[in-house]
PyMOL Python script that loads the backbone (N, CA, C, O; Angstrom):
from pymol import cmd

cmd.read_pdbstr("""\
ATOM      1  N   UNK A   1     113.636  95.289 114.402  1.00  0.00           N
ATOM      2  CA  UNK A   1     112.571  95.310 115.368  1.00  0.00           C
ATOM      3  C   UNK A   1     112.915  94.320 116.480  1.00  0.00           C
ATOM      4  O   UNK A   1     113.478  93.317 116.041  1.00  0.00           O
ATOM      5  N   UNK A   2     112.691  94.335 118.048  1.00  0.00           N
ATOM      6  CA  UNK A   2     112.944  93.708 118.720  1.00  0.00           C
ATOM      7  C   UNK A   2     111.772  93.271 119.211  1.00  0.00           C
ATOM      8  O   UNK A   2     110.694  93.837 119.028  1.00  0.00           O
ATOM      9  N   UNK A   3     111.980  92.059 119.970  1.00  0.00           N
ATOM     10  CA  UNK A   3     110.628  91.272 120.683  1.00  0.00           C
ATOM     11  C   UNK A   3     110.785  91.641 121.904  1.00  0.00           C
ATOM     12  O   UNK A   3     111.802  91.456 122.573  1.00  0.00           O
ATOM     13  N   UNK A   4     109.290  92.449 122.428  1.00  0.00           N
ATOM     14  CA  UNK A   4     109.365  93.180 123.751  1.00  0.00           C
ATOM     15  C   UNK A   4     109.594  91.997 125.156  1.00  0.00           C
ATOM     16  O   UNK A   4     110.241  92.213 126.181  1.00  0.00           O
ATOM     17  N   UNK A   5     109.038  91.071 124.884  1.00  0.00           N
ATOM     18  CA  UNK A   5     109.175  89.506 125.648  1.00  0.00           C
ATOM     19  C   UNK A   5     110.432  89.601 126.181  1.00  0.00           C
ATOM     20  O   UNK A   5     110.757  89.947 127.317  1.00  0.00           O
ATOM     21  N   UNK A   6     111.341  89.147 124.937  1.00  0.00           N
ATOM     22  CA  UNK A   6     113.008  88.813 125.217  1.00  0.00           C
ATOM     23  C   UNK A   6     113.893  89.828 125.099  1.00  0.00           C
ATOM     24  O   UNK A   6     114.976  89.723 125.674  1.00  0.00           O
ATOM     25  N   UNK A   7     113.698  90.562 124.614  1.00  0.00           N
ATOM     26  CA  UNK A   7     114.734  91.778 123.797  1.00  0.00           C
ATOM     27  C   UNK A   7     115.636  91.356 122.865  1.00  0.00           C
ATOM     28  O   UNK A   7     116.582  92.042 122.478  1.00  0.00           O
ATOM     29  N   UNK A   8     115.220  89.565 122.257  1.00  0.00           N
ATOM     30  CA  UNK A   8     115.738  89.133 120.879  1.00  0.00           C
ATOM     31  C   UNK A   8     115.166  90.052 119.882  1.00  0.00           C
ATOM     32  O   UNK A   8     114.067  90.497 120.214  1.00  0.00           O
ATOM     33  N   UNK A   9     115.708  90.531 118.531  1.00  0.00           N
ATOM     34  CA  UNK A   9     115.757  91.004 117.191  1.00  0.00           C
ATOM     35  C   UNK A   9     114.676  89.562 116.774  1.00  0.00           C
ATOM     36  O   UNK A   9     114.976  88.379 116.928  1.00  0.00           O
ATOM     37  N   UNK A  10     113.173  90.207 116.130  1.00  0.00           N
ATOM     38  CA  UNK A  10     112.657  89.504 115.398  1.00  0.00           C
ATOM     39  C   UNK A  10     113.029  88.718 114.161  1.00  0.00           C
ATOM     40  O   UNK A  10     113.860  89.363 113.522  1.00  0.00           O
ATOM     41  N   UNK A  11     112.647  87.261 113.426  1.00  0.00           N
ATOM     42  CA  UNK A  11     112.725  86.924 112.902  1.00  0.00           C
ATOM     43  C   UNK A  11     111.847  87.293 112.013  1.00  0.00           C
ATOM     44  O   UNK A  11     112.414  87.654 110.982  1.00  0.00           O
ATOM     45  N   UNK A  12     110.558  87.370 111.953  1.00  0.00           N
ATOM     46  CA  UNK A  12     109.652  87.302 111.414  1.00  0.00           C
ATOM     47  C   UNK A  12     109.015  88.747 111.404  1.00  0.00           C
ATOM     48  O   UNK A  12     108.535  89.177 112.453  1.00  0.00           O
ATOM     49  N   UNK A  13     108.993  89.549 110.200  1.00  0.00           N
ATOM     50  CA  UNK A  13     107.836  91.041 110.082  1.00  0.00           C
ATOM     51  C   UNK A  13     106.335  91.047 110.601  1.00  0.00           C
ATOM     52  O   UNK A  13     105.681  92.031 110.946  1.00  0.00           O
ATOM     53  N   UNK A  14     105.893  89.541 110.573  1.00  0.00           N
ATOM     54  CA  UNK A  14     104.273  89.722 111.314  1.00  0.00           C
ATOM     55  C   UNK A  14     103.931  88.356 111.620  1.00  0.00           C
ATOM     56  O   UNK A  14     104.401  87.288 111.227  1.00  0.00           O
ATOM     57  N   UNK A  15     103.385  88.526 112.085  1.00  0.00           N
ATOM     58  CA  UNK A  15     102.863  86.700 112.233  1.00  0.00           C
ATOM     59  C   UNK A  15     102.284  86.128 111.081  1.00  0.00           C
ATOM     60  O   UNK A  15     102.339  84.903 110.968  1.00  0.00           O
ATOM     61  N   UNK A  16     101.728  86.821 110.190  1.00  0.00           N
ATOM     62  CA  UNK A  16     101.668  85.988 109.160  1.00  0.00           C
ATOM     63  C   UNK A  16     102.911  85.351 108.735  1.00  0.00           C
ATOM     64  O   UNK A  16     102.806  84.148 108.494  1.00  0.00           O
ATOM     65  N   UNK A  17     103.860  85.786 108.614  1.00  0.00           N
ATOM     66  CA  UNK A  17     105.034  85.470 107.415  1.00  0.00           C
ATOM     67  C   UNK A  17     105.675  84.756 108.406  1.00  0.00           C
ATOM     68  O   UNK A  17     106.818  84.603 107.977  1.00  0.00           O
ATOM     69  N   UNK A  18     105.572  84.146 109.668  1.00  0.00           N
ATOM     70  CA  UNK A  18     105.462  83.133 110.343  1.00  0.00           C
ATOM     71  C   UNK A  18     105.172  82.193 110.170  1.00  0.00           C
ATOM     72  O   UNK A  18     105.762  81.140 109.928  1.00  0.00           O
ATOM     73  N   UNK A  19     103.675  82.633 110.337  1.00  0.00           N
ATOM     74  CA  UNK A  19     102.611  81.119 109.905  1.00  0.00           C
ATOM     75  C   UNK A  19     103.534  80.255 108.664  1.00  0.00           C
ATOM     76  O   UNK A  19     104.061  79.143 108.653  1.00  0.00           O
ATOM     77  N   UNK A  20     103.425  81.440 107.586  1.00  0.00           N
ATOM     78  CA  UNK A  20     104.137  80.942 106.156  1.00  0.00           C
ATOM     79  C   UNK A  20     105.184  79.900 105.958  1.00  0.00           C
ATOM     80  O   UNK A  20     105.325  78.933 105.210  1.00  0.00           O
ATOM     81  N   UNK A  21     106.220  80.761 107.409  1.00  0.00           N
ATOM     82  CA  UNK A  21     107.312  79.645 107.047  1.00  0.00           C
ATOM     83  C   UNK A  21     107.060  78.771 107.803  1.00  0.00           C
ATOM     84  O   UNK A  21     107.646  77.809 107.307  1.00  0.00           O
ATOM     85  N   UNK A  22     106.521  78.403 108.789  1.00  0.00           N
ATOM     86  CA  UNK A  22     105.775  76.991 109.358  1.00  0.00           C
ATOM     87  C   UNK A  22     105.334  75.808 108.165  1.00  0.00           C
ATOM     88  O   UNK A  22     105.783  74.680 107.961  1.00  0.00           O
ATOM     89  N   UNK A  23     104.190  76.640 107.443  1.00  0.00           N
ATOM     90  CA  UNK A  23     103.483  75.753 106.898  1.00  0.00           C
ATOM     91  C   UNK A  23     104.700  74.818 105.697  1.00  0.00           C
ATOM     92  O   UNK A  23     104.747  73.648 105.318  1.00  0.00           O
ATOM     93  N   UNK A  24     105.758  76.349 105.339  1.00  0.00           N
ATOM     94  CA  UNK A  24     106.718  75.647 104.468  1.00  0.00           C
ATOM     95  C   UNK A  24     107.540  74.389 105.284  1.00  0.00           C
ATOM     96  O   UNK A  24     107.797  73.255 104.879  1.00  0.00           O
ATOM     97  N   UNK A  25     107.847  75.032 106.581  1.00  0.00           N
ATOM     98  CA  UNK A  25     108.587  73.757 106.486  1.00  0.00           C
ATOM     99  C   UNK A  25     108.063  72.776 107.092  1.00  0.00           C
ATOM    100  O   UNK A  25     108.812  71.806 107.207  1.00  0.00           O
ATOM    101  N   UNK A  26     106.890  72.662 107.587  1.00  0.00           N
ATOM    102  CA  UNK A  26     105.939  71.281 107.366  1.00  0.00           C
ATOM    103  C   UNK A  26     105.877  70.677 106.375  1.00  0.00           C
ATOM    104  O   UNK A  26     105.794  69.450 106.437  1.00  0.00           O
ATOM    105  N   UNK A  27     105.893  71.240 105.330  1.00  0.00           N
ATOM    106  CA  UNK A  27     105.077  70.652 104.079  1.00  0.00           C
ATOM    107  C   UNK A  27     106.203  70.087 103.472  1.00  0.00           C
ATOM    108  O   UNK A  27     105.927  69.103 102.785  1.00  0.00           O
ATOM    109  N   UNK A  28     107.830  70.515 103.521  1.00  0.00           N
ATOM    110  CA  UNK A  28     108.935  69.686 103.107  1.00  0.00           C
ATOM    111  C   UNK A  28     109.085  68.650 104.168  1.00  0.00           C
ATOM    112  O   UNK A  28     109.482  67.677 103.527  1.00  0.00           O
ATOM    113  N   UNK A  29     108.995  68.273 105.485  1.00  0.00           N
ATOM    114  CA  UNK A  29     109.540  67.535 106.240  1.00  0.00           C
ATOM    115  C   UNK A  29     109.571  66.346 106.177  1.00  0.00           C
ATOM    116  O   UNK A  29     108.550  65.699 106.409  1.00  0.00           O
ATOM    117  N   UNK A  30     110.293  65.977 105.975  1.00  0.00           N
ATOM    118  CA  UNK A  30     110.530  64.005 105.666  1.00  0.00           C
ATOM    119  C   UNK A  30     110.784  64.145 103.945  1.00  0.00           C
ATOM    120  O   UNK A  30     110.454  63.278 103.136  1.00  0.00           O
ATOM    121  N   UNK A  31     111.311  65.178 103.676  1.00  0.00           N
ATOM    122  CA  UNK A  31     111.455  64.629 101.753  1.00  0.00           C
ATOM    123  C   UNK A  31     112.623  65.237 101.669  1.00  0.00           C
ATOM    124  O   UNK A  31     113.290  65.711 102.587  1.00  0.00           O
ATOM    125  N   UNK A  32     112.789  65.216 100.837  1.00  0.00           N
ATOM    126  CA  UNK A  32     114.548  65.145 100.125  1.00  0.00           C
ATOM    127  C   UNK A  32     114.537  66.821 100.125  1.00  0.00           C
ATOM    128  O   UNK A  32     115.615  67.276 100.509  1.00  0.00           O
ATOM    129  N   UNK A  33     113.695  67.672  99.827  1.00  0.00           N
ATOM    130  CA  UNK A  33     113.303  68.898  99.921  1.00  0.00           C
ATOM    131  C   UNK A  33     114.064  69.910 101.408  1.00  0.00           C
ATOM    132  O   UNK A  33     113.570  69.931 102.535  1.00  0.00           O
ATOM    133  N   UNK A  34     115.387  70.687 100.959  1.00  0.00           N
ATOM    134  CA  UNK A  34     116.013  71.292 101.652  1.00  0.00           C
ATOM    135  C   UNK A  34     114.952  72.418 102.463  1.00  0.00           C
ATOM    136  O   UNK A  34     114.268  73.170 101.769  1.00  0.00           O
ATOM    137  N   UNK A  35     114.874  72.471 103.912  1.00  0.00           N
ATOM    138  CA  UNK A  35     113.729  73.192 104.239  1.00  0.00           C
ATOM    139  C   UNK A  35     113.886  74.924 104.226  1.00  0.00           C
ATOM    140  O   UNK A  35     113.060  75.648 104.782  1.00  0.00           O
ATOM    141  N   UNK A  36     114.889  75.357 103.616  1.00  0.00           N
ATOM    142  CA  UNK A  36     114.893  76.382 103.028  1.00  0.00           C
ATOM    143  C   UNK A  36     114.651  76.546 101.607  1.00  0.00           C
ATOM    144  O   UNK A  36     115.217  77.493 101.060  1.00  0.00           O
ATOM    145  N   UNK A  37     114.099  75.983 101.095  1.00  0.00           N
ATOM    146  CA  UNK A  37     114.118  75.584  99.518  1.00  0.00           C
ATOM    147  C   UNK A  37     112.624  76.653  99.417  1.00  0.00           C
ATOM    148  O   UNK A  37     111.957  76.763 100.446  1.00  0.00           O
ATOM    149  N   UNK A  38     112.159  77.423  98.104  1.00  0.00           N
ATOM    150  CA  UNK A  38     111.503  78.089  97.518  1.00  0.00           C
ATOM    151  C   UNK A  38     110.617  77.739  96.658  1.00  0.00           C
ATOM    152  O   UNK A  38     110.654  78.073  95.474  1.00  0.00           O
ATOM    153  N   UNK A  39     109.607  76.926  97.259  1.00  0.00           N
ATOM    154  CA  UNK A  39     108.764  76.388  96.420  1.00  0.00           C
ATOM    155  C   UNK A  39     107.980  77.207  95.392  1.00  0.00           C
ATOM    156  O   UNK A  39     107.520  78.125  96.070  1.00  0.00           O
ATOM    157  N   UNK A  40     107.569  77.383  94.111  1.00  0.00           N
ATOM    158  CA  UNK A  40     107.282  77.470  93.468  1.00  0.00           C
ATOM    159  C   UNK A  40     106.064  76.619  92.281  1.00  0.00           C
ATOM    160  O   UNK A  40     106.277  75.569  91.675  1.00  0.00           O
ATOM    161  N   UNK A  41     105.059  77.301  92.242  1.00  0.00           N
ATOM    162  CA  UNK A  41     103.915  76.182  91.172  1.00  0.00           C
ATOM    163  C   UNK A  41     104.303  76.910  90.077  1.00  0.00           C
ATOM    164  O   UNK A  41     104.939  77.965  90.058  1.00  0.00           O
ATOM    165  N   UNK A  42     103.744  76.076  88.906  1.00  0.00           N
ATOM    166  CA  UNK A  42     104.647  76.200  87.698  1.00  0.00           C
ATOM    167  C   UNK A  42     104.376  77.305  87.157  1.00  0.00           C
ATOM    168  O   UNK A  42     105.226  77.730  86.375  1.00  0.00           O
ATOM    169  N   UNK A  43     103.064  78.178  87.390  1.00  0.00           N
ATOM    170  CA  UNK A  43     102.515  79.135  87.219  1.00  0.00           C
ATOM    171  C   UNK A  43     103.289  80.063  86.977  1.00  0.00           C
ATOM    172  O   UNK A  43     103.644  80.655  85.958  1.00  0.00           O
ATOM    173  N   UNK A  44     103.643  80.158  88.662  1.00  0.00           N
ATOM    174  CA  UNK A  44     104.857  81.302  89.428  1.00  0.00           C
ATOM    175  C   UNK A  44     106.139  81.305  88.527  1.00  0.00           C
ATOM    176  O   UNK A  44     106.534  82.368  88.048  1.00  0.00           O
ATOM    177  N   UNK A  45     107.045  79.673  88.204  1.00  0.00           N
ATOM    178  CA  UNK A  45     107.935  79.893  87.686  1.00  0.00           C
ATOM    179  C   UNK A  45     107.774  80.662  86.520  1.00  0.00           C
ATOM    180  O   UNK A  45     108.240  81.793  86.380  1.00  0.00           O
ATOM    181  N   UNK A  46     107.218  80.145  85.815  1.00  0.00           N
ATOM    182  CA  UNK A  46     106.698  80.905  84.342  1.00  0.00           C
ATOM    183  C   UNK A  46     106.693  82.205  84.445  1.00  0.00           C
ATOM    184  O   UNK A  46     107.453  82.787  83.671  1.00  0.00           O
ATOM    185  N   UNK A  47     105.927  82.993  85.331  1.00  0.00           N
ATOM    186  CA  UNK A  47     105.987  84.425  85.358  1.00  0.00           C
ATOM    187  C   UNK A  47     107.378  84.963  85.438  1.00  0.00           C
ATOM    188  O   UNK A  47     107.951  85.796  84.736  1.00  0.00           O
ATOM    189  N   UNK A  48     107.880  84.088  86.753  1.00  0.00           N
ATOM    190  CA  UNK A  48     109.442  84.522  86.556  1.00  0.00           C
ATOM    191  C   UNK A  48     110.404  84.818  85.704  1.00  0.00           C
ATOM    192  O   UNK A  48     111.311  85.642  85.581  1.00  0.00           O
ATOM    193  N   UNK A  49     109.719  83.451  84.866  1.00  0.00           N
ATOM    194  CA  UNK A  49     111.244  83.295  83.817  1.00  0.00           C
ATOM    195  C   UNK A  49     110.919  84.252  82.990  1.00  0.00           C
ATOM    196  O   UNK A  49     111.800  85.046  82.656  1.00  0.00           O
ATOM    197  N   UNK A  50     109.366  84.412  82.392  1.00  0.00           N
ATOM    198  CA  UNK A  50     108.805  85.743  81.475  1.00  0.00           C
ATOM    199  C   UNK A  50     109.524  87.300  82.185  1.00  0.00           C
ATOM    200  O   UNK A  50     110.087  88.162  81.509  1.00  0.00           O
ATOM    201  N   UNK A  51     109.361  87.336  83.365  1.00  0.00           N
ATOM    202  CA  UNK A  51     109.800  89.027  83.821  1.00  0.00           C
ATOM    203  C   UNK A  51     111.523  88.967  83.465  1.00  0.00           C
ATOM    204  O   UNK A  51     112.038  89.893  82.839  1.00  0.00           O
ATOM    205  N   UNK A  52     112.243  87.914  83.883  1.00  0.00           N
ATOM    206  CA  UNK A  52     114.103  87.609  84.078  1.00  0.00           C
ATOM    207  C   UNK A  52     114.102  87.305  82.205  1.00  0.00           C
ATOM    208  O   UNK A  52     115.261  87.251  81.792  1.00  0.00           O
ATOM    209  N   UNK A  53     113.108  87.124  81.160  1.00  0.00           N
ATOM    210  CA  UNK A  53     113.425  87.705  79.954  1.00  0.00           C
ATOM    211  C   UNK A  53     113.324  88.829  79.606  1.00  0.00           C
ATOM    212  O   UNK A  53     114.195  89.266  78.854  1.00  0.00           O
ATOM    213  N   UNK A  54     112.036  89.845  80.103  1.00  0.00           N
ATOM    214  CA  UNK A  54     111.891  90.926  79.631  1.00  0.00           C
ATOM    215  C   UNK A  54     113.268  91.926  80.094  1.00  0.00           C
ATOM    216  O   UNK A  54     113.621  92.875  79.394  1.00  0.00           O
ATOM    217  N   UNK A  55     113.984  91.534  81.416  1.00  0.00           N
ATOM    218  CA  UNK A  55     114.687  92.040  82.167  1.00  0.00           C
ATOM    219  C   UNK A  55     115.954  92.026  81.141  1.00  0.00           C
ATOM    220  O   UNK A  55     116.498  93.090  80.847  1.00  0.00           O
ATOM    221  N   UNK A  56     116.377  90.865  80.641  1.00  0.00           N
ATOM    222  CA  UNK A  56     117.575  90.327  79.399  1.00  0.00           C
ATOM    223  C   UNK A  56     117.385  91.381  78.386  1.00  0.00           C
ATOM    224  O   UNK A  56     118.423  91.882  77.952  1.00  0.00           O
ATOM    225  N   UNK A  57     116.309  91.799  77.942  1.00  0.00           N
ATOM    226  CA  UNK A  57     115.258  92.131  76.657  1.00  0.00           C
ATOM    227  C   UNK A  57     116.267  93.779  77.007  1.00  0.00           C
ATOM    228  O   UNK A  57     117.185  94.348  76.415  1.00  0.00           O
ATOM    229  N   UNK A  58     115.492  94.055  78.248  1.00  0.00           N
ATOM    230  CA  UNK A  58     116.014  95.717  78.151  1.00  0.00           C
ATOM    231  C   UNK A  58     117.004  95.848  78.259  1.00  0.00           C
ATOM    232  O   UNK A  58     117.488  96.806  77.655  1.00  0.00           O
ATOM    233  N   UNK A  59     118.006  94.893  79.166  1.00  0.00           N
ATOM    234  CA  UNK A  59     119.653  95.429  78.865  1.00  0.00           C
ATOM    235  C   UNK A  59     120.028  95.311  77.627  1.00  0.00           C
ATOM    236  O   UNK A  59     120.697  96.230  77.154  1.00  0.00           O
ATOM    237  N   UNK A  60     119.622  93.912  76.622  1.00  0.00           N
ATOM    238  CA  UNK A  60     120.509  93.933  75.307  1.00  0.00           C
ATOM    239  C   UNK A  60     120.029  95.396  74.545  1.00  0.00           C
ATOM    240  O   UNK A  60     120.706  96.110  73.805  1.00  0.00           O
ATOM    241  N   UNK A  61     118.319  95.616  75.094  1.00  0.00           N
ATOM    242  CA  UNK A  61     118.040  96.863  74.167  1.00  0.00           C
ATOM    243  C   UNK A  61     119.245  98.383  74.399  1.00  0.00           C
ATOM    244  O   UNK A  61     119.542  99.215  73.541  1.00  0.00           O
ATOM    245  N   UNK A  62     119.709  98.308  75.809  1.00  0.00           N
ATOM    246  CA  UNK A  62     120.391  99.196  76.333  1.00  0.00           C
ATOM    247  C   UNK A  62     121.530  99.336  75.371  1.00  0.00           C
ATOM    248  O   UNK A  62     121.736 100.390  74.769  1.00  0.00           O
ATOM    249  N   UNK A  63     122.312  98.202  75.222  1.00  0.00           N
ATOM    250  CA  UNK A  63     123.945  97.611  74.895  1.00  0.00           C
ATOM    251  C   UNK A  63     123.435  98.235  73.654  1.00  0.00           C
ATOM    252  O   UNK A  63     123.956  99.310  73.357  1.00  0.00           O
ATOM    253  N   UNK A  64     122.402  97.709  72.776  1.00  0.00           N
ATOM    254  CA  UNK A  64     122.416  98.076  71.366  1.00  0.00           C
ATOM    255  C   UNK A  64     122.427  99.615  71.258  1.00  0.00           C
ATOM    256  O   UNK A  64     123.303 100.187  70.609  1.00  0.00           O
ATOM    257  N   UNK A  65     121.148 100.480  72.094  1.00  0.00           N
ATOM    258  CA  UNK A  65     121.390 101.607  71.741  1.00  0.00           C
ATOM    259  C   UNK A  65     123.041 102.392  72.245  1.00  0.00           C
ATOM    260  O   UNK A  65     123.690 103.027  71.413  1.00  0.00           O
ATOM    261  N   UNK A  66     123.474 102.233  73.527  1.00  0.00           N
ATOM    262  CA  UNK A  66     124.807 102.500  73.396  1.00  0.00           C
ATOM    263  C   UNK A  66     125.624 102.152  72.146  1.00  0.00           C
ATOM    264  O   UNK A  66     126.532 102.881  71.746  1.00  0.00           O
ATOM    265  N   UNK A  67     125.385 101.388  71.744  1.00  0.00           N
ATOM    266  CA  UNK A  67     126.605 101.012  70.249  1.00  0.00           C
ATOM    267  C   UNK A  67     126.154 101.791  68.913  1.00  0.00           C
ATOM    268  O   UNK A  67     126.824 101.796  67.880  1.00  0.00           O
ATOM    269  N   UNK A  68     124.996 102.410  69.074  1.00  0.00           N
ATOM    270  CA  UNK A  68     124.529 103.065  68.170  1.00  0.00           C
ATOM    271  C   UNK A  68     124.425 104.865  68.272  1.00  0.00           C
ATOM    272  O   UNK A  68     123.906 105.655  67.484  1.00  0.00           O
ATOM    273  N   UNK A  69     125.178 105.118  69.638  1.00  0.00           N
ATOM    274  CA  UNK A  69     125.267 106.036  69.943  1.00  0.00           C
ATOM    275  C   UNK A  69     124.183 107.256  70.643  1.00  0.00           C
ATOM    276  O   UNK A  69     124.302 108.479  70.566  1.00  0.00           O
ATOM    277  N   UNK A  70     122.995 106.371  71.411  1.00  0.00           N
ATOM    278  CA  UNK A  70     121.607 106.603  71.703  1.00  0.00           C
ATOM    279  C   UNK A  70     121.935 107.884  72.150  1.00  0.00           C
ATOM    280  O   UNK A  70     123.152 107.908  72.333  1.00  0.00           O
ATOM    281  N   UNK A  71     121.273 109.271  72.487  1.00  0.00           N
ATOM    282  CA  UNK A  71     121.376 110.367  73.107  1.00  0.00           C
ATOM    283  C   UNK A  71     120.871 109.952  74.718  1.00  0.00           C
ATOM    284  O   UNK A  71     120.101 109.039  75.017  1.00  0.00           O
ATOM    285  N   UNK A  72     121.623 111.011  75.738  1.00  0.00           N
ATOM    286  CA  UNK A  72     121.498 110.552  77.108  1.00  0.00           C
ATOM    287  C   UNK A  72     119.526 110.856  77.384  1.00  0.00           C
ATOM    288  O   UNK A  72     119.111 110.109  78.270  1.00  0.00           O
ATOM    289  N   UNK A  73     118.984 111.305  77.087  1.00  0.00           N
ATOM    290  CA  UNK A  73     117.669 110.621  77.202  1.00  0.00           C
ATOM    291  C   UNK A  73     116.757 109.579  77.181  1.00  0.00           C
ATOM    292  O   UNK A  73     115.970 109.055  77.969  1.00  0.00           O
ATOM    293  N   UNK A  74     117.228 109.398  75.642  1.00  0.00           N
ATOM    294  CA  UNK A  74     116.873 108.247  75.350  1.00  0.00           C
ATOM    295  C   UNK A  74     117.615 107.037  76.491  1.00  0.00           C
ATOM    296  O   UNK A  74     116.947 106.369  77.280  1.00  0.00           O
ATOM    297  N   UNK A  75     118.737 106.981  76.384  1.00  0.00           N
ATOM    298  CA  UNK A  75     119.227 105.975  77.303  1.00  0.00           C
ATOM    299  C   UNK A  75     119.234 106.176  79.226  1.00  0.00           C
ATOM    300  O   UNK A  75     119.380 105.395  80.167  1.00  0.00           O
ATOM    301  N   UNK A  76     119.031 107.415  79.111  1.00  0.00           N
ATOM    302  CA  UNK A  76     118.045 107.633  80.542  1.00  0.00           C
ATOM    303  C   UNK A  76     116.651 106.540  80.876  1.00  0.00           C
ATOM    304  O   UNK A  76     116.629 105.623  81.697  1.00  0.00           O
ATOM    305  N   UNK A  77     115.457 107.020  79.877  1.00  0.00           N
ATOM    306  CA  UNK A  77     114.474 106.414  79.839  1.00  0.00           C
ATOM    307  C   UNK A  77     114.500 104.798  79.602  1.00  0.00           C
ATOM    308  O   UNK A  77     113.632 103.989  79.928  1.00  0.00           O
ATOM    309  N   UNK A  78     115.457 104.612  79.093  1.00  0.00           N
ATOM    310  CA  UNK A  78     116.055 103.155  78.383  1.00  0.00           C
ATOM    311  C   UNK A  78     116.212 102.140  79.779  1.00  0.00           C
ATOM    312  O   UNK A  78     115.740 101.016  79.951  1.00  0.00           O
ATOM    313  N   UNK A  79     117.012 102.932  80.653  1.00  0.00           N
ATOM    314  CA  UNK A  79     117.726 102.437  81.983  1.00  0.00           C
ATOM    315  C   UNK A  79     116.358 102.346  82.678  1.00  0.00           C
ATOM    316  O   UNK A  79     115.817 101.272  82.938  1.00  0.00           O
ATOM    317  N   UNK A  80     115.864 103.498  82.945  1.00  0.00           N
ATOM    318  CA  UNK A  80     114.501 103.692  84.164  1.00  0.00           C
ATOM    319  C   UNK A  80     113.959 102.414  83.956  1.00  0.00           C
ATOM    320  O   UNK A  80     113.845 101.615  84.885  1.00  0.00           O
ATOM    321  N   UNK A  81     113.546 102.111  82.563  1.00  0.00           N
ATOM    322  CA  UNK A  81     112.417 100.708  82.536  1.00  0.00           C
ATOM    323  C   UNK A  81     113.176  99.497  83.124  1.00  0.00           C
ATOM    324  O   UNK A  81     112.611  98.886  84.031  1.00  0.00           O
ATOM    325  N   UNK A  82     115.005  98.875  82.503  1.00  0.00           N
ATOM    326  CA  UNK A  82     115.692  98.535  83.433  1.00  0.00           C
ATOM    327  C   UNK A  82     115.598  98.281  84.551  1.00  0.00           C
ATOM    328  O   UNK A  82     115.119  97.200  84.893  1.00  0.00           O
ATOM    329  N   UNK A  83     115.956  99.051  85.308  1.00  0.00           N
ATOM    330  CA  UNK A  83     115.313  99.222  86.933  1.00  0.00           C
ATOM    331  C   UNK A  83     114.227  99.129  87.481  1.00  0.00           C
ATOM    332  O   UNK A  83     114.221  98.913  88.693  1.00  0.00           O
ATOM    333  N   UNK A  84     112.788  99.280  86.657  1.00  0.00           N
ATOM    334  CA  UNK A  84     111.453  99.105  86.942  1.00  0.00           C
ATOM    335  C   UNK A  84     111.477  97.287  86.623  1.00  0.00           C
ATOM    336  O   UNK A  84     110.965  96.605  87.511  1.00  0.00           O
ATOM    337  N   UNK A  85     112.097  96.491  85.308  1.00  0.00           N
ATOM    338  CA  UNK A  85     112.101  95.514  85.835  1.00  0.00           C
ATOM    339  C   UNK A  85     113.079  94.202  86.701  1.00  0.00           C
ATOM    340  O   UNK A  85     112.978  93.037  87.084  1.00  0.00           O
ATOM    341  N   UNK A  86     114.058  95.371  86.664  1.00  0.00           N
ATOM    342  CA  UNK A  86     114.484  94.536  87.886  1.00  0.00           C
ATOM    343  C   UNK A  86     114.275  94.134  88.502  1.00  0.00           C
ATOM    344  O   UNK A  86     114.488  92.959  88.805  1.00  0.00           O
ATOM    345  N   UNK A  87     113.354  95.511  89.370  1.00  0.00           N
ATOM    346  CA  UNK A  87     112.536  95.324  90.774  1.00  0.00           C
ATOM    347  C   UNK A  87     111.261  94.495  90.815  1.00  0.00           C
ATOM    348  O   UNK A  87     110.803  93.895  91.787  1.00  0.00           O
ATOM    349  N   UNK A  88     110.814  94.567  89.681  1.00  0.00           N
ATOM    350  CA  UNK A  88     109.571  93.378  89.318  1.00  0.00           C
ATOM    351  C   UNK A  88     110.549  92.199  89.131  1.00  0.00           C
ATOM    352  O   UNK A  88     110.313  91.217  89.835  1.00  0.00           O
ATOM    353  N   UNK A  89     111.321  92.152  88.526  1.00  0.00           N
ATOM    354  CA  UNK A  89     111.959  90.939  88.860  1.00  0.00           C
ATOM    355  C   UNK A  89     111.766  90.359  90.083  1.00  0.00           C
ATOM    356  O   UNK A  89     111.138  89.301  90.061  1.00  0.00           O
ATOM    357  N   UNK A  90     112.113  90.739  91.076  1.00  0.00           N
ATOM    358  CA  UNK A  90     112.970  90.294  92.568  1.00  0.00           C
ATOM    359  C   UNK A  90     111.232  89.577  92.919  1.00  0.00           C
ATOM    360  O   UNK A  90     111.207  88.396  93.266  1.00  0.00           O
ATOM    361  N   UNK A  91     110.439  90.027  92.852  1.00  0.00           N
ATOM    362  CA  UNK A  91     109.264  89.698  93.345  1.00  0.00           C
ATOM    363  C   UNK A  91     108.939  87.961  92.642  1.00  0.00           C
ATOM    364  O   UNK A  91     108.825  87.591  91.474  1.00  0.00           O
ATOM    365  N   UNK A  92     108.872  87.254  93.853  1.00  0.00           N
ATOM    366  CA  UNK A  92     108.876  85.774  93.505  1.00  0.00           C
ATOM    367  C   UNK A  92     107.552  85.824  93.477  1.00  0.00           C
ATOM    368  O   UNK A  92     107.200  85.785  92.298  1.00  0.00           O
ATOM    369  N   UNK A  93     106.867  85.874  94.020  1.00  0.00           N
ATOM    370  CA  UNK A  93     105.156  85.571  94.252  1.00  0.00           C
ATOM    371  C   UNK A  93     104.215  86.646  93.926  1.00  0.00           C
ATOM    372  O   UNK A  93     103.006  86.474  94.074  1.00  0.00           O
TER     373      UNK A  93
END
""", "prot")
cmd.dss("prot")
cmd.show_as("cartoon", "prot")
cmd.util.cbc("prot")
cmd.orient("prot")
């Protein structure tokens, strides 16, 4: 998307997610805190680390049924959830 102003390529998808990174890097300034850094409350981490296990959970389930010789359905459906949490993975917030 370009900015009709300058004909610079936007940084930012809306002004909110502007505001956002403002407030972030206010809120690190003057601390040891790299101002690209990803803050996180412990809440958030937690969810994370819970989805990046379930995510562990379905590949080893994958590996096992391959070694057991799963039929391509089963390991169709096996993969899909895979990929469903991957993508829940990626989601920090």
């Amino acid at each position: 998307m370009v900015d009709s102003e300058s004909g610079r390529r936007r940084k930012y998808c809306k002004r909110s997610c502007r505001q956002r990174a403002y407030e972030q890097r206010t809120l690190v300034a003057g601390t040891a805190i790299p101002g690209d850094a990803l803050i996180l409350s412990a809440e958030e981490a937690e969810s994370l680390r819970d989805r990046l296990f379930e995510l562990r959970c379905a590949a080893q389930d994958i590996r096992t049924a391959i070694g057991e010789n799963a039929d391509h359905s089963a390991l169709g459906s096996m993969a899909d959830e895979l990929v469903r949490l991957a993508e829940e993975s990626e989601r920090l917030r």
